[in-house]
Backbone as JSON Lines, residues from 0, in Angstrom:
{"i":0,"aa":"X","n":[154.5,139.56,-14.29],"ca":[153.88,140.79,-13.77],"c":[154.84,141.43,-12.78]}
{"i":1,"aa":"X","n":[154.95,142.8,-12.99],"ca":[156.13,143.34,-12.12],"c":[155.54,143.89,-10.49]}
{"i":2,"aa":"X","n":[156.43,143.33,-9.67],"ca":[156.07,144.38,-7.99],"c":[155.89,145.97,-8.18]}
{"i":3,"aa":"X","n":[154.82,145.82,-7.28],"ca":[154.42,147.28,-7.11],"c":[155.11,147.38,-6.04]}
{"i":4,"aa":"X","n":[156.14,148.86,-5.96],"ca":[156.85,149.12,-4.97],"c":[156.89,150.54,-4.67]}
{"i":5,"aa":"X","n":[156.71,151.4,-3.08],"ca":[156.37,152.34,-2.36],"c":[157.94,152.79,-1.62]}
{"i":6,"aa":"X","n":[158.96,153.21,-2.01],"ca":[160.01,153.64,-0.78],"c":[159.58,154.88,-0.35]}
{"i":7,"aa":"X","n":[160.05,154.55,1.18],"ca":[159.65,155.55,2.15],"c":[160.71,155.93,2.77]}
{"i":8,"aa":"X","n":[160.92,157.02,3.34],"ca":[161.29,157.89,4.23],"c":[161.4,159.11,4.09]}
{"i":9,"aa":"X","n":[162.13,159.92,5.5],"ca":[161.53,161.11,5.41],"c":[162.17,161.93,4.74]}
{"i":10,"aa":"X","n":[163.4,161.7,4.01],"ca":[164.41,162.56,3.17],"c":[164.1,162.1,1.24]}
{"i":11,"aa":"X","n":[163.64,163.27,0.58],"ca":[162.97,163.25,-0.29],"c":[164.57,162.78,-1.09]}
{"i":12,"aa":"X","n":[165.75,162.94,-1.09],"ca":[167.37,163.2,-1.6],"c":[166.9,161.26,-1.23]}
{"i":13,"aa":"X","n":[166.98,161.01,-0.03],"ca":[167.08,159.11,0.06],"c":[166.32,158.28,-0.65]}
{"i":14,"aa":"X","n":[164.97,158.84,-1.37],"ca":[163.8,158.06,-1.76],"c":[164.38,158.48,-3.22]}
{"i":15,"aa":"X","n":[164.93,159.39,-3.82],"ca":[165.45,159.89,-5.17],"c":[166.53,158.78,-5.4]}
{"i":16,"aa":"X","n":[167.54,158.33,-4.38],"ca":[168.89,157.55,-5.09],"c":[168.23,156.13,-4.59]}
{"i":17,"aa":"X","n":[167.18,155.73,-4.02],"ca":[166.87,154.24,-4.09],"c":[165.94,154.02,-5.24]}
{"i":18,"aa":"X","n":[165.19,155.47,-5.39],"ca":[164.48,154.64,-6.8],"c":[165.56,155.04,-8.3]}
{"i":19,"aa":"X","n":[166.26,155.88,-7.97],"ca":[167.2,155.44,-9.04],"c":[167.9,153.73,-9.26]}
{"i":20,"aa":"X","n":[168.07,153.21,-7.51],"ca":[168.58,152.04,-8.14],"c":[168.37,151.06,-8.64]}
{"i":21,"aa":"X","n":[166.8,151.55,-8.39],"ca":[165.45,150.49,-9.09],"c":[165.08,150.69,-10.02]}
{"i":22,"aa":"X","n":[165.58,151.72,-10.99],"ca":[164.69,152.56,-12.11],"c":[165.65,151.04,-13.11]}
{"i":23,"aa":"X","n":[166.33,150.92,-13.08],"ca":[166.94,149.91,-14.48],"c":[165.87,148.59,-14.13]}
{"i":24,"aa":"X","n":[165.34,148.19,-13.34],"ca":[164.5,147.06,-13.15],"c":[162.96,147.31,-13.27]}
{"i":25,"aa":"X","n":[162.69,148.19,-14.29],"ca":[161.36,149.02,-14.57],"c":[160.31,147.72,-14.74]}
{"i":26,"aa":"X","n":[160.91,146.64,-16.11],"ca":[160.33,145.56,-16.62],"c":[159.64,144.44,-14.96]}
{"i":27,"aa":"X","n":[160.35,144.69,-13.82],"ca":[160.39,143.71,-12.97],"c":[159.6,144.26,-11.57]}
{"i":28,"aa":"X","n":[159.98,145.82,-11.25],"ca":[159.42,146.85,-10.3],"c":[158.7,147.96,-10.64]}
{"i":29,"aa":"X","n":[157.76,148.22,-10.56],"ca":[156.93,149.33,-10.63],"c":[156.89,150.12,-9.67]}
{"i":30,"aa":"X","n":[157.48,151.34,-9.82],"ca":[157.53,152.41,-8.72],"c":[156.32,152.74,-8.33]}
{"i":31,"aa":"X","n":[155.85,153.16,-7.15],"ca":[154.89,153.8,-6.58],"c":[154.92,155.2,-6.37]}
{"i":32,"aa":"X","n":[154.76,156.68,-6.04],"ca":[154.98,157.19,-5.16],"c":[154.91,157.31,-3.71]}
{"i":33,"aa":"X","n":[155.35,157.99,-2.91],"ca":[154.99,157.12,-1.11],"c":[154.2,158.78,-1.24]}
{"i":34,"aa":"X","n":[153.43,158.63,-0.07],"ca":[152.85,159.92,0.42],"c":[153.57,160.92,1.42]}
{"i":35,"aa":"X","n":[153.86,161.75,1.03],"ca":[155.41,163.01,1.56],"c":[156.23,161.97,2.27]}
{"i":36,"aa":"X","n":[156.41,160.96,2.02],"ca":[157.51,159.87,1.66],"c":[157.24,159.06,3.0]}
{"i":37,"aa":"X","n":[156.13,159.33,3.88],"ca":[155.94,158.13,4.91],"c":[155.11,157.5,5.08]}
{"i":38,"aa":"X","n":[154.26,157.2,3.66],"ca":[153.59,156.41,3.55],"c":[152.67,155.93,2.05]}
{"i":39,"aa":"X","n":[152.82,155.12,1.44],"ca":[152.06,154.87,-0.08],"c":[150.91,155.45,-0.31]}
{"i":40,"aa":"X","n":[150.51,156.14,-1.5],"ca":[149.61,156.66,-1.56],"c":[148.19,155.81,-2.05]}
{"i":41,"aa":"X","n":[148.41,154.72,-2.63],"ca":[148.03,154.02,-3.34],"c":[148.43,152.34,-3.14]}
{"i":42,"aa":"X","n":[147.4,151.13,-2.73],"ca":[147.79,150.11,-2.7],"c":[149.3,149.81,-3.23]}
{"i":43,"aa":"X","n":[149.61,149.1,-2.74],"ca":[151.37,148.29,-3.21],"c":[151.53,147.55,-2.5]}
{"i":44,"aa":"X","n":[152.5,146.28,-3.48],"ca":[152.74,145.1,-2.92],"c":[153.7,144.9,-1.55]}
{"i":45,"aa":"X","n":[155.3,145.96,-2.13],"ca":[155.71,146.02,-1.19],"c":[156.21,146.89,-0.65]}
{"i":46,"aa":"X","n":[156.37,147.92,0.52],"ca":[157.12,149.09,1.09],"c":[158.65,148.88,1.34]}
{"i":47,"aa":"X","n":[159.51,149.33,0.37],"ca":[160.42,149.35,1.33],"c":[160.61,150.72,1.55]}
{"i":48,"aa":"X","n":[161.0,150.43,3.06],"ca":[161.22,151.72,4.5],"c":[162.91,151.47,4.66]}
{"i":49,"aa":"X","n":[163.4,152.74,4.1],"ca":[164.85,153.07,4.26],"c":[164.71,153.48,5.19]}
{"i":50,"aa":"X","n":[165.85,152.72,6.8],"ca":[165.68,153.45,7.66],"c":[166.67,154.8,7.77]}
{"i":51,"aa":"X","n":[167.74,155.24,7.05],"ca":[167.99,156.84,7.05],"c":[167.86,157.51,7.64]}
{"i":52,"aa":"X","n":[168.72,157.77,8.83],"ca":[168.34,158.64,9.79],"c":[166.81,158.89,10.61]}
{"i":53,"aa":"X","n":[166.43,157.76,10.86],"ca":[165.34,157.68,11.0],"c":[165.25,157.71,12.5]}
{"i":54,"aa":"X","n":[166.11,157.34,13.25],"ca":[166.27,157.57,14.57],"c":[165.26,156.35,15.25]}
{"i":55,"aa":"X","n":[165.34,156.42,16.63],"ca":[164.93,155.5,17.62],"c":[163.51,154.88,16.58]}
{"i":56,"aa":"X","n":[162.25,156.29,16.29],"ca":[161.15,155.83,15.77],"c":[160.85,154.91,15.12]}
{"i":57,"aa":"X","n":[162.48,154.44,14.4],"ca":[162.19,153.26,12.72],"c":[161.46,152.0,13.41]}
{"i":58,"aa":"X","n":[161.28,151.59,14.11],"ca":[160.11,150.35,14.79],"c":[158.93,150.81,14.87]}
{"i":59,"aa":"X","n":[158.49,151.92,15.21],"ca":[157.08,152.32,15.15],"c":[156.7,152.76,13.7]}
{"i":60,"aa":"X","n":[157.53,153.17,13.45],"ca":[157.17,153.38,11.86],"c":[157.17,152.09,10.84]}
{"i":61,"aa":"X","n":[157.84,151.09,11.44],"ca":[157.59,149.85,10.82],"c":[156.2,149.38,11.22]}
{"i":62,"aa":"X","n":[155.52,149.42,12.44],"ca":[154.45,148.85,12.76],"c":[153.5,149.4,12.32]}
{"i":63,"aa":"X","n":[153.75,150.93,11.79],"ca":[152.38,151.44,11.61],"c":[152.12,150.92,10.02]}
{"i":64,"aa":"X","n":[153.52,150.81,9.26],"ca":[153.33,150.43,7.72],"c":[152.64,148.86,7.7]}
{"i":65,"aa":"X","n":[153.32,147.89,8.62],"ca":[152.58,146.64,8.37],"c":[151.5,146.51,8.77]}
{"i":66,"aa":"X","n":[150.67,147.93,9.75],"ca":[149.31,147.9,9.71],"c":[148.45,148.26,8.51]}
{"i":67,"aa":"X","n":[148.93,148.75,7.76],"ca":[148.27,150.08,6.81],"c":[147.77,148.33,5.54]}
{"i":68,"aa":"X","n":[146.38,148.32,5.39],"ca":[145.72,147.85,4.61],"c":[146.26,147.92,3.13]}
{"i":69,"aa":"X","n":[146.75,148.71,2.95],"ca":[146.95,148.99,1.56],"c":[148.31,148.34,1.6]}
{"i":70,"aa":"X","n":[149.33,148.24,2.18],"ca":[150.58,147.78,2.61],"c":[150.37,146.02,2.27]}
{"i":71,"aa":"X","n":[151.29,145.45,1.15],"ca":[151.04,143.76,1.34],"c":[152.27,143.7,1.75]}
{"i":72,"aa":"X","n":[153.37,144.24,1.71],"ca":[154.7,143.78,2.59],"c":[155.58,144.7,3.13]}
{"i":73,"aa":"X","n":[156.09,144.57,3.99],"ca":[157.42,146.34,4.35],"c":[158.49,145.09,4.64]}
{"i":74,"aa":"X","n":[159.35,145.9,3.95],"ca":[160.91,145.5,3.77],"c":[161.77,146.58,4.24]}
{"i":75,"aa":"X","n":[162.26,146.5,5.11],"ca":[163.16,147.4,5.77],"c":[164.33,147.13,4.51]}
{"i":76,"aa":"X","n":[165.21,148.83,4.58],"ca":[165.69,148.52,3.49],"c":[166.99,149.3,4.87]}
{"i":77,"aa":"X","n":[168.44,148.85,4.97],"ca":[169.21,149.55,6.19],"c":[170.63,148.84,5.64]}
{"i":78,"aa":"X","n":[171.14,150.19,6.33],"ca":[172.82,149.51,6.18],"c":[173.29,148.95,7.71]}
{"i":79,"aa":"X","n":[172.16,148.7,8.76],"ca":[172.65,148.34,9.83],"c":[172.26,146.98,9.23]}
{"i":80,"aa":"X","n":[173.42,145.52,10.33],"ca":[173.12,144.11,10.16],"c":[173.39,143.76,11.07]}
{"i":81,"aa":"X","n":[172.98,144.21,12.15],"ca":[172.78,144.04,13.52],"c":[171.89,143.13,14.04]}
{"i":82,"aa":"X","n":[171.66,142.08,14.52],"ca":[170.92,140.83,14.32],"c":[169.81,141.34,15.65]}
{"i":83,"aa":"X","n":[169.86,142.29,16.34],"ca":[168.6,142.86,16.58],"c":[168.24,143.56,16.14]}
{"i":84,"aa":"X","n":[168.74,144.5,15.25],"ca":[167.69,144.9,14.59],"c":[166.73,144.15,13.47]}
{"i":85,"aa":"X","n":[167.54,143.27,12.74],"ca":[166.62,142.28,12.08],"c":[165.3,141.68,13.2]}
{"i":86,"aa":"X","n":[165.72,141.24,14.73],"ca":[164.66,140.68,15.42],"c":[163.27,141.95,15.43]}
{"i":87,"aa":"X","n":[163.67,142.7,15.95],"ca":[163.45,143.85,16.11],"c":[162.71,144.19,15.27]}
{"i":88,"aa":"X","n":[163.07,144.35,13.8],"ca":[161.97,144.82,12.48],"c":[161.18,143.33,12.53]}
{"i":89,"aa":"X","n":[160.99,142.52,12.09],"ca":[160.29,141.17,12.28],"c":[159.11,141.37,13.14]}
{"i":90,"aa":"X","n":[159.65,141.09,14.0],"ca":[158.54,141.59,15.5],"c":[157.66,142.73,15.52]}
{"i":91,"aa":"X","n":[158.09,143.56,14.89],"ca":[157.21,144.6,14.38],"c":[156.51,145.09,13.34]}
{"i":92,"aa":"X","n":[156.67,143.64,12.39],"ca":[155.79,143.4,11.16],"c":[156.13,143.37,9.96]}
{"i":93,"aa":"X","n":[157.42,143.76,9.84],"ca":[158.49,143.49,8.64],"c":[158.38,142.37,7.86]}
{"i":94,"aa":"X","n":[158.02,142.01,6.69],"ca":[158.67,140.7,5.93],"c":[159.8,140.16,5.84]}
{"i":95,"aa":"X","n":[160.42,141.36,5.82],"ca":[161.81,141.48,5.04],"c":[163.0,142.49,5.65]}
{"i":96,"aa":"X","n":[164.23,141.86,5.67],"ca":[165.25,143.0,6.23],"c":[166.54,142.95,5.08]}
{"i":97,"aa":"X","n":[166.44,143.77,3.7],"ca":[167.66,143.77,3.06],"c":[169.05,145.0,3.32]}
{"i":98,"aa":"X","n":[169.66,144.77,3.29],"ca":[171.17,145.32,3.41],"c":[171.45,146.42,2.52]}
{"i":99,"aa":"X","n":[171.56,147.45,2.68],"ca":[172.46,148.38,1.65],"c":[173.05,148.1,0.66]}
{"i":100,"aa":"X","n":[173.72,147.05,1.45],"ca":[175.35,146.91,0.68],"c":[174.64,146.12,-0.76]}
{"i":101,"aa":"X","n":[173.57,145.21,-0.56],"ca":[172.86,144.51,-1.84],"c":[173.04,144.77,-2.94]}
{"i":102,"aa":"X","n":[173.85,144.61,-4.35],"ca":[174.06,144.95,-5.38],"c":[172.2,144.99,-5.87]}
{"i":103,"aa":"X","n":[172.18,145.91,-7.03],"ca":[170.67,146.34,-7.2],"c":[170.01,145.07,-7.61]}
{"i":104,"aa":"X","n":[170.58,144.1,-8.83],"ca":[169.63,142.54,-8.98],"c":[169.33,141.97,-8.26]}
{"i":105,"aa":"X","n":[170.1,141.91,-6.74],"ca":[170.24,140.91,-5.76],"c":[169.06,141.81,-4.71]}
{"i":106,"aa":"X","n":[168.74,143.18,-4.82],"ca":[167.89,144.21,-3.89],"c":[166.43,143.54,-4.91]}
{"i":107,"aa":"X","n":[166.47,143.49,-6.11],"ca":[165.55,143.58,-6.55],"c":[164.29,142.28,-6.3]}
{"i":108,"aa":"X","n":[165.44,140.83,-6.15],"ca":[165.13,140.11,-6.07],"c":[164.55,139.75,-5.0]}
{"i":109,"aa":"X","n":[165.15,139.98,-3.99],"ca":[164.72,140.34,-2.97],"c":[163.62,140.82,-2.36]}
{"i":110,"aa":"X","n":[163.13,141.73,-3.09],"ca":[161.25,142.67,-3.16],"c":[160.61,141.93,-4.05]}
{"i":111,"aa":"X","n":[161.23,140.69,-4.75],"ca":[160.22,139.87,-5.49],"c":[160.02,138.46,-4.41]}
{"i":112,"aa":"X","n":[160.72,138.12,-3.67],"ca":[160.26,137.13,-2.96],"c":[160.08,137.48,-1.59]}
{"i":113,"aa":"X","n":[159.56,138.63,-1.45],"ca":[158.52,138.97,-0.39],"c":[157.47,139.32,-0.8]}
{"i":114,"aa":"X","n":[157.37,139.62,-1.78],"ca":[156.13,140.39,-2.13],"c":[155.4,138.67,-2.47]}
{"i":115,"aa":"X","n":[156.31,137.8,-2.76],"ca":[155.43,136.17,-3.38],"c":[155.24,135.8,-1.77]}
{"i":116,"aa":"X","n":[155.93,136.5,-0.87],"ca":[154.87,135.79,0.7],"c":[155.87,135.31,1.81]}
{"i":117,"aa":"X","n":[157.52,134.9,0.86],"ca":[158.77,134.48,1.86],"c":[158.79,135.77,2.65]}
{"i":118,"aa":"X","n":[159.56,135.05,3.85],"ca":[160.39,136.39,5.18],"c":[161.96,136.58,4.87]}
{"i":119,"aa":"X","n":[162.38,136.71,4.59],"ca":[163.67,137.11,3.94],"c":[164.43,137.73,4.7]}
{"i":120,"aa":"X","n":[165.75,137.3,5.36],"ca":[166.59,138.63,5.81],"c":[167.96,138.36,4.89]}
{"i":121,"aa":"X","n":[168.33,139.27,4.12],"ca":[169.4,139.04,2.83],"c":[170.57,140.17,4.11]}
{"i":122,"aa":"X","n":[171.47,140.0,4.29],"ca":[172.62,140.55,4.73],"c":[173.99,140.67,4.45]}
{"i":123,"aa":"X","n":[174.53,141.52,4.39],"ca":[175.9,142.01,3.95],"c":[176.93,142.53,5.34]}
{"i":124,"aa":"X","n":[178.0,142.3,4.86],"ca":[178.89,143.34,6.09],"c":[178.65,144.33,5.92]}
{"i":125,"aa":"X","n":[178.81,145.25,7.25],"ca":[178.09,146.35,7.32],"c":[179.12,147.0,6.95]}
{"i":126,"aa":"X","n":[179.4,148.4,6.56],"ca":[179.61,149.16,6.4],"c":[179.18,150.23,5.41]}
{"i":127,"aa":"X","n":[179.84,151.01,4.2],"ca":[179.95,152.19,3.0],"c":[179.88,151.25,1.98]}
{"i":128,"aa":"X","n":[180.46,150.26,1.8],"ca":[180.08,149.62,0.61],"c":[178.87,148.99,-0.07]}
{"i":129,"aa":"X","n":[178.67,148.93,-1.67],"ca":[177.75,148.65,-1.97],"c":[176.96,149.81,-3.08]}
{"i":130,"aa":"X","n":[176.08,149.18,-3.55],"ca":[175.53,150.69,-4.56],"c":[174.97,151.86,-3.82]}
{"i":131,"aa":"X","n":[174.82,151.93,-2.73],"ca":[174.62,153.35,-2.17],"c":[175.6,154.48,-1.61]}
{"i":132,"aa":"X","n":[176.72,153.86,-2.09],"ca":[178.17,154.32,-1.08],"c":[178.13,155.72,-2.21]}
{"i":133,"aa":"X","n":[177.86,156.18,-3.15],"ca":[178.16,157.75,-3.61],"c":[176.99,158.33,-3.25]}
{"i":134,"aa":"X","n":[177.04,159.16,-2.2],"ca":[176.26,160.04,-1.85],"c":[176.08,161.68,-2.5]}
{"i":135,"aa":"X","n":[175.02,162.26,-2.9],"ca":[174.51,162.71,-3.77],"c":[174.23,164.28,-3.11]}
{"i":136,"aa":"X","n":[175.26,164.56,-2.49],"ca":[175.68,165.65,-1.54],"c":[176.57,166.6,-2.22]}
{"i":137,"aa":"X","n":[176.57,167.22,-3.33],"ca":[177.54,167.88,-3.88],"c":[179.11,167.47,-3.89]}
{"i":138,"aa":"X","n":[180.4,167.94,-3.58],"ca":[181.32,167.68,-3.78],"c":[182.39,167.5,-2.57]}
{"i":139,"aa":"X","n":[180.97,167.34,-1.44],"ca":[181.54,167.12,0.05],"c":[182.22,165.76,0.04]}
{"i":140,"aa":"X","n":[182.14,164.5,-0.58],"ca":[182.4,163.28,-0.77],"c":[182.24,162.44,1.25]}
{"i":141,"aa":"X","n":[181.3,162.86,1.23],"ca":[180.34,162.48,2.76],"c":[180.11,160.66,1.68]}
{"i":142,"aa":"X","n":[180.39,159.86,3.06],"ca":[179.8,158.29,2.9],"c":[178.31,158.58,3.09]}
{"i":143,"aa":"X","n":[177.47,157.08,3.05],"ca":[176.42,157.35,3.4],"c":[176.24,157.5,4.85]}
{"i":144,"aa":"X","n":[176.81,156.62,5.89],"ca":[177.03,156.37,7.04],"c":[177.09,158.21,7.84]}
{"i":145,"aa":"X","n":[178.14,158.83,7.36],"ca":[178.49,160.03,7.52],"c":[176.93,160.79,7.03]}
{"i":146,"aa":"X","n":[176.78,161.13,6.07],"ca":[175.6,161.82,5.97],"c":[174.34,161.55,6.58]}
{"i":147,"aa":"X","n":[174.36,160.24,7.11],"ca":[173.41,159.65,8.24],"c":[173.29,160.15,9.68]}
{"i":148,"aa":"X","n":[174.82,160.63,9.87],"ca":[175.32,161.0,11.53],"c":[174.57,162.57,11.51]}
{"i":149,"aa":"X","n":[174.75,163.19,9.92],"ca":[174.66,164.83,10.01],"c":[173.08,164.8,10.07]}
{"i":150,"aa":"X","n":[172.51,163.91,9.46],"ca":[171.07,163.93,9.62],"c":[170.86,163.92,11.13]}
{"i":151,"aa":"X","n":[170.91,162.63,11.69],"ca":[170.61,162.56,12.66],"c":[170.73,163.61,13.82]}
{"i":152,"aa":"X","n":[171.73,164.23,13.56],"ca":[172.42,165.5,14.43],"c":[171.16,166.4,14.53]}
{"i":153,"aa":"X","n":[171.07,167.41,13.18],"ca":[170.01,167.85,12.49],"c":[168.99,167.39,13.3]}
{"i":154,"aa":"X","n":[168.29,166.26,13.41],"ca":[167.19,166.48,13.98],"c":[167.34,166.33,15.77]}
{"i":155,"aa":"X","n":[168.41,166.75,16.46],"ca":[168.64,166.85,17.37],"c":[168.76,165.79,18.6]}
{"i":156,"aa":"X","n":[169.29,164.64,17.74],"ca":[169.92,163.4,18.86],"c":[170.86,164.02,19.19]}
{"i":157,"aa":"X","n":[171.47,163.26,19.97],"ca":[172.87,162.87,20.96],"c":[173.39,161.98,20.39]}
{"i":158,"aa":"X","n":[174.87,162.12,20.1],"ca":[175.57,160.58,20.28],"c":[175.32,159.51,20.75]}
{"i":159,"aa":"X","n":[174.81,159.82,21.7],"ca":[174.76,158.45,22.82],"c":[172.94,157.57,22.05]}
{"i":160,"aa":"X","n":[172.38,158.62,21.91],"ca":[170.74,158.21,20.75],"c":[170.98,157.68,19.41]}
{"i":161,"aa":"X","n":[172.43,158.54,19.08],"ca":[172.32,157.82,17.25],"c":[173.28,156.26,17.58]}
{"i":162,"aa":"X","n":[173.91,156.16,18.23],"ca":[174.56,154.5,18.58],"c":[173.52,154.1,19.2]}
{"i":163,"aa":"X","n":[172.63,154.27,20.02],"ca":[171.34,153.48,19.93],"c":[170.54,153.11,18.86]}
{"i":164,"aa":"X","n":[170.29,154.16,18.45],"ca":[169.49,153.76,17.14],"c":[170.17,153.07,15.98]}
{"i":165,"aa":"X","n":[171.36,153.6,15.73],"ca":[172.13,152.96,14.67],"c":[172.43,151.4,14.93]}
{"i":166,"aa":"X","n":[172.89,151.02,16.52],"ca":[173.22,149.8,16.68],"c":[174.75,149.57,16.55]}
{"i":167,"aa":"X","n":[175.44,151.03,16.72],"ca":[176.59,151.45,16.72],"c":[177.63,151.37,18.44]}
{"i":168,"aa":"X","n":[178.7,151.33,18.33],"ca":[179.2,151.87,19.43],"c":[179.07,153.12,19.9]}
{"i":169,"aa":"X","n":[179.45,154.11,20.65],"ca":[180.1,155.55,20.81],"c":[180.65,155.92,20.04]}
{"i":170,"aa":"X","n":[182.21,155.08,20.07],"ca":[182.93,155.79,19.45],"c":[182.82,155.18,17.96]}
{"i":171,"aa":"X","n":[182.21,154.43,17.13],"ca":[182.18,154.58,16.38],"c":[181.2,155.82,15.35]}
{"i":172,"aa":"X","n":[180.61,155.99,16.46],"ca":[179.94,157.74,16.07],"c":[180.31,158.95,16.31]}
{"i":173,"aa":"X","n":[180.99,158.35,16.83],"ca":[182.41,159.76,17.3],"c":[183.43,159.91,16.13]}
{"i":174,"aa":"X","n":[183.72,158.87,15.64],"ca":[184.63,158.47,14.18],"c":[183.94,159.03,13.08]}
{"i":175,"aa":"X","n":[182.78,158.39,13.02],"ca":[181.81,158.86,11.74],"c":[181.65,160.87,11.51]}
{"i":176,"aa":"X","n":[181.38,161.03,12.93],"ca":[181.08,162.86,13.15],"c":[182.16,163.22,13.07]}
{"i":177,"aa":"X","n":[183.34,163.26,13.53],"ca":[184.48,163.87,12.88],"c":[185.41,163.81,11.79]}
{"i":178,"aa":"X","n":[184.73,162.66,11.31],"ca":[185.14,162.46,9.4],"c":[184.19,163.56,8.74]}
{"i":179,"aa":"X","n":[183.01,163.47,9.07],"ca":[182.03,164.29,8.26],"c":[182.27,165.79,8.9]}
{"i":180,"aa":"X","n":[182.46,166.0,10.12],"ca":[182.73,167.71,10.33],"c":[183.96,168.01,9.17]}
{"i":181,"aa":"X","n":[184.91,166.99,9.5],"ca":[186.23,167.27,8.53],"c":[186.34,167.46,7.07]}
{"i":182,"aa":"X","n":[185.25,166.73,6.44],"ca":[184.69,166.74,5.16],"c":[184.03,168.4,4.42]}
{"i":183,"aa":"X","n":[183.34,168.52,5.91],"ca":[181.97,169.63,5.34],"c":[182.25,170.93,5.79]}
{"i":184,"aa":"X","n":[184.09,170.55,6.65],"ca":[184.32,172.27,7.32],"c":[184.18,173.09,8.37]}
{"i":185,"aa":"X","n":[183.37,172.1,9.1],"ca":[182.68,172.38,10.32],"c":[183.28,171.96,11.67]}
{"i":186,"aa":"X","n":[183.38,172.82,13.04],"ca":[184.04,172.23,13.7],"c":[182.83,171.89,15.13]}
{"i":187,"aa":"X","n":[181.31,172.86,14.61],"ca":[180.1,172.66,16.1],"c":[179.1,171.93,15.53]}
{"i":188,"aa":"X","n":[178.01,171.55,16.49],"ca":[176.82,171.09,15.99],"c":[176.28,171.98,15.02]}
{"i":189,"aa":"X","n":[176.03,173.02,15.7],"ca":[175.14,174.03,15.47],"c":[175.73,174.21,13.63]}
{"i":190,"aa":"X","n":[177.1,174.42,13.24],"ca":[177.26,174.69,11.81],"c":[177.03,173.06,10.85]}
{"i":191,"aa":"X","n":[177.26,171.73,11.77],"ca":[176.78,171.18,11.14],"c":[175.08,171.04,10.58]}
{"i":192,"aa":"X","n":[174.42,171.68,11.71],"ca":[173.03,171.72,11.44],"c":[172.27,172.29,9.84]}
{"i":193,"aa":"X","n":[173.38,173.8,10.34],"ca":[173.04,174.72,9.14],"c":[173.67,173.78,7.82]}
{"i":194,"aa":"X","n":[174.8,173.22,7.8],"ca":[175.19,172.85,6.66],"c":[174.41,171.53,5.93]}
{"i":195,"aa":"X","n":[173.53,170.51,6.73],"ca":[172.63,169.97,6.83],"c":[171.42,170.56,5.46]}
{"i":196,"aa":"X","n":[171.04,171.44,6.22],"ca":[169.64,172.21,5.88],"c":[170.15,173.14,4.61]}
{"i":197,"aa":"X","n":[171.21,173.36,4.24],"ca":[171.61,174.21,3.05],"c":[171.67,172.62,1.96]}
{"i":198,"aa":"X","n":[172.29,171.2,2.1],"ca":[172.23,170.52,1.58],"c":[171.51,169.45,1.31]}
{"i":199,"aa":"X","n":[169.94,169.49,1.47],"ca":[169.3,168.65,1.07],"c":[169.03,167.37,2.2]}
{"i":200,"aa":"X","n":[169.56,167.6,3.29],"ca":[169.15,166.46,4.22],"c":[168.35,166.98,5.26]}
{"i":201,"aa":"X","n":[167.3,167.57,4.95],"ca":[166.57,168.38,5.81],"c":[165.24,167.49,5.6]}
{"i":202,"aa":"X","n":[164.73,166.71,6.77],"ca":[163.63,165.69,6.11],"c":[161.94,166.43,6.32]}
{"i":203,"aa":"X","n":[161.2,165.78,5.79],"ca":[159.79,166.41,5.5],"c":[159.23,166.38,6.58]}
{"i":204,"aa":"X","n":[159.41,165.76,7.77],"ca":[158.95,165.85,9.26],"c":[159.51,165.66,10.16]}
């Protein structure tokens, strides 16, 4: 019998290329839809919550999913492997903490032995690699990491908020934002914003 599975977040473009990477494991995962992508509409076994630019909130938004009755497991799904944030999601009701970088059999498997009741944290080195590394941004050739920074921008952090939240240094968000200004053409916030919102990373709340 295959997992019933709900991905969430707030960028409709992030919930499109994770259930693509689940769509070949149809026989094994059963897609759900999520509700305007932050929350299942319909019982399911397990949530996974891409955190994606999700900013400081991704802990409260984890707690509110492992409250939700209809919810039997949330699996944070993140390219951070930051061993607090694994504490961090746990503590706040998580089953499960899988890695980006997870080739899709090894992701899949993964939402099958949480959903059977294990706590699971599956981890990879962090970085761009892995099946999510082509980002689905036109012909900007933005990493995911990078299209993460422009999100985050977009909804009006600081540097100093997205290395908090990310679990990043400074300057490694200083690295990330001026690869992606350099990429997309841009030299202010303000045009990264607009270029943001012309490309699909404009999230539903």
């Amino acid at each position: 019998m295959s997992v019933s599975v709900a991905v969430v977040n707030d960028f409709p473009l992030v919930i499109a290329g994770v259930e693509a990477l689940l769509g070949p494991y149809a026989d094994r995962v059963s897609l759900l839809p999520s509700r305007d992508g932050t929350s299942p509409g319909d019982p399911v076994d397990v949530v996974l919550f891409d955190t994606f630019a999700s900013g400081p909130t991704w802990r409260d938004q984890c707690r509110d999913l492992s409250r939700d009755p209809s919810v039997g497991a949330v699996a944070i799904y993140s390219f951070i492997t930051d061993p607090r944030a694994v504490e961090e999601a746990l503590a706040a009701g998580a089953r499960g903490f899988l890695a980006k970088s997870l080739v899709g059999a090894d992701l899949v498997a993964g939402i099958e032995r949480i959903a059977a009741g294990e706590q699971l944290t599956a981890l990879a080195p962090d970085g761009d690699s892995g099946p999510s590394s082509v980002w689905p941004t036109g012909d900007a050739g933005l990493s995911p990491r990078e299209a993460e920074m422009l999100a985050l921008i977009a909804r009006g952090l600081s540097n100093e908020d997205i290395a908090a939240a990310c679990y990043l240094s400074i300057n490694t968000v200083k690295s990330y934002i001026r690869d992606a200004y350099r990429k997309i053409g841009v030299t202010t916030r303000p045009q990264a914003v607009a270029w943001t919102m012309r490309n699909g990373l404009e999230p539903t709340h």
